[in-house]
N, C-alpha and C positions, 0 to 999 in steps of 0.2 A: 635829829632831822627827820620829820617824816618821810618814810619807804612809797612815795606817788613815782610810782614807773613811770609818769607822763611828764613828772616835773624834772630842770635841769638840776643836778644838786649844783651850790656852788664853788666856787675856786677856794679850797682853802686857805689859812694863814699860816698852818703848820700841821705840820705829817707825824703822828703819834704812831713809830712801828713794832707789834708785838715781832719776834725773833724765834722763837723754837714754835717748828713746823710752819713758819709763815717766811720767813727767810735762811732758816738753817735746819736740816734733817733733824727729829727728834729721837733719841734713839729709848727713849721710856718706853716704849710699847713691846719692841722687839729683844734689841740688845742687853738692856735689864735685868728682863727675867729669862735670859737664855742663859745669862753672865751665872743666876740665881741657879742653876737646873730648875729654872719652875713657869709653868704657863703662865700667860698676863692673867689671867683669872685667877690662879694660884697667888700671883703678888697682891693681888688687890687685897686677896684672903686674908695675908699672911703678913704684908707689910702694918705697922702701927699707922692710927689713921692720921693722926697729928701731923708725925714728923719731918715729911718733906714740905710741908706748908709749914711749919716753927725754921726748918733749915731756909727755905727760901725767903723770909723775913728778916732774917737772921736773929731771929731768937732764940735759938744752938747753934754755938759753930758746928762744925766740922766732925769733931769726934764727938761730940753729945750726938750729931745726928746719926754717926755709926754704930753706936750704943742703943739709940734708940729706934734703930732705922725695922726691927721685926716685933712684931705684936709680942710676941713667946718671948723674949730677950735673947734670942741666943745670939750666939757670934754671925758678926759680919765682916768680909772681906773689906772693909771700904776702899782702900789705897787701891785695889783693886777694879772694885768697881769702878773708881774712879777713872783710872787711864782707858778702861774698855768704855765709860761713855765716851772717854775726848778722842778716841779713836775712831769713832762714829760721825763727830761733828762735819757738817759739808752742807754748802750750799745744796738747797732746792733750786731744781733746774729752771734755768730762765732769772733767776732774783738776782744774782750778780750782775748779771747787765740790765736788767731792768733798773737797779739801785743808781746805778752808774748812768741810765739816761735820765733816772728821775733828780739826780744832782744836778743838771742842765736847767729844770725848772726853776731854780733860786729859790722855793721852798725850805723853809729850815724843817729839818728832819732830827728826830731824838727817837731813842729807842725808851720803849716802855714795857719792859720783860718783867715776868715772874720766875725769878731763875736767883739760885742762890749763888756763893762764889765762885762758882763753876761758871761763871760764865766768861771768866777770863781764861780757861782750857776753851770755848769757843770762839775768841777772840783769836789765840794761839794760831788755831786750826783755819779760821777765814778770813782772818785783818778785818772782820767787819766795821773797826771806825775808822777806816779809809774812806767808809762813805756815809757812815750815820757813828755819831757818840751814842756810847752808855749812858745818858742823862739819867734812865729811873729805872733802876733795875730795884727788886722788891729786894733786896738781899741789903739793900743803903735805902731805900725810900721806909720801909717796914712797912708799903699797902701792896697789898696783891689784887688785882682785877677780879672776880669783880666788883670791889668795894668800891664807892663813890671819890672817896677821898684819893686812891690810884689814879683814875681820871683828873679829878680838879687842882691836885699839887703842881703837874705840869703845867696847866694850864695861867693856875697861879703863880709859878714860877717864872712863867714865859712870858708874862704881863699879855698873854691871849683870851679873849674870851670863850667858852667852850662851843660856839654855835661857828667858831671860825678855825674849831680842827677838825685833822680827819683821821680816826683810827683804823689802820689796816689789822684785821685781827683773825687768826683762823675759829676761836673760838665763838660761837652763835653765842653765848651766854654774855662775853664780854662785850660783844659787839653791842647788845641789846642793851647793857649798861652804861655804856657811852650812847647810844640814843636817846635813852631817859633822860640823860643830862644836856640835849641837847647839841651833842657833838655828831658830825656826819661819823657816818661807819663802815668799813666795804668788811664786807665776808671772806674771809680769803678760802682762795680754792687751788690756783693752780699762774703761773707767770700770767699765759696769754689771757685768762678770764679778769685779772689784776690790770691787766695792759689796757682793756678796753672800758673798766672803770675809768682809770685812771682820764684815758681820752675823753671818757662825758665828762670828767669834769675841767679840763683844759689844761691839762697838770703835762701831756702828753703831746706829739702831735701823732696826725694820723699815720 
């Protein structure tokens, strides 16, 4: 959809929602490489560049990705790592109830995460399909955003056309990839700035 500040966007037909840092704390930046002793710069260094994108496809389980998870090879904690991300898991302030008024809209809603199995330790921690399904998570779809075919499986799936969804996304790069195809997009930032999208497009009330 083009970005005309002046134009109404309109009502969608279905709400595509990314999940880590757009509706649940992400704890990759912080908790990761604290878990690690190593700065987030340090991980970027040091981690292999592959294999959290092969994990999150699921094209390694679980222990190829602990194996493969440091450039160097050496040992990794994973089991470990593991319970200190789902440790972390928590709503972003305001998206629990904003989830819960936007169920009120009849809008069908599916999630569309780049998250490997782990994100049933997120499920664990927030009951998130109490108010939106797992429908595509990359770890059972095998596309991660921003590839094209991540966007148009759902869409294909959903028998919706892509100019009648809306992807809420923290990511500017994803967002911009469902534009190109035609699908509305919000930028996520923060509940209340979310809230008042959502109002222009009638999804909400005042």
């Amino acid at each position: 959809m083009p970005s005309d500040p002046d134009s109404t966007p309109r009502r969608p037909d279905l709400i595509l929602l990314d999940v880590m840092s757009t509706l649940v704390y992400d704890p990759f930046r912080v908790e990761m490489p604290a878990f690690l002793g190593l700065s987030f710069e340090e991980l970027l260094e040091q981690k292999h560049p592959h294999a959290w994108a092969e994990f999150e496809t699921g094209a390694i389980d679980e222990e190829a990705f602990y194996l493969k998870f440091f450039r160097d090879g050496r040992t990794l904690d994973g089991p470990g790592l593991k319970v200190a991300m789902a440790g972390c898991y928590d709503w972003l302030p305001g998206m629990q109830q904003l989830l819960t008024r936007l169920t009120e809209s009849g809008i069908p809603m599916h999630v569309l995460s780049n998250y490997p199995l782990w994100y049933e330790e997120v499920e664990r921690a927030t009951g998130l399909s109490r108010w939106v399904p797992w429908t595509f998570v990359s770890c059972h779809t095998g596309h991660r955003k921003p590839a094209p075919e991540a966007f148009l499986q759902p869409a294909r799936q959903l028998a919706v056309q892509p100019e009648a969804c809306l992807l809420i996304d923290d990511s500017p790069e994803n967002v911009a990839a469902a534009q190109a195809l035609g699908m509305d997009a919000i930028s996520f930032k923060d509940a209340g700035t979310l809230t008042r999208d959502l109002v222009a497009r009638g999804l909400l009330g005042e």
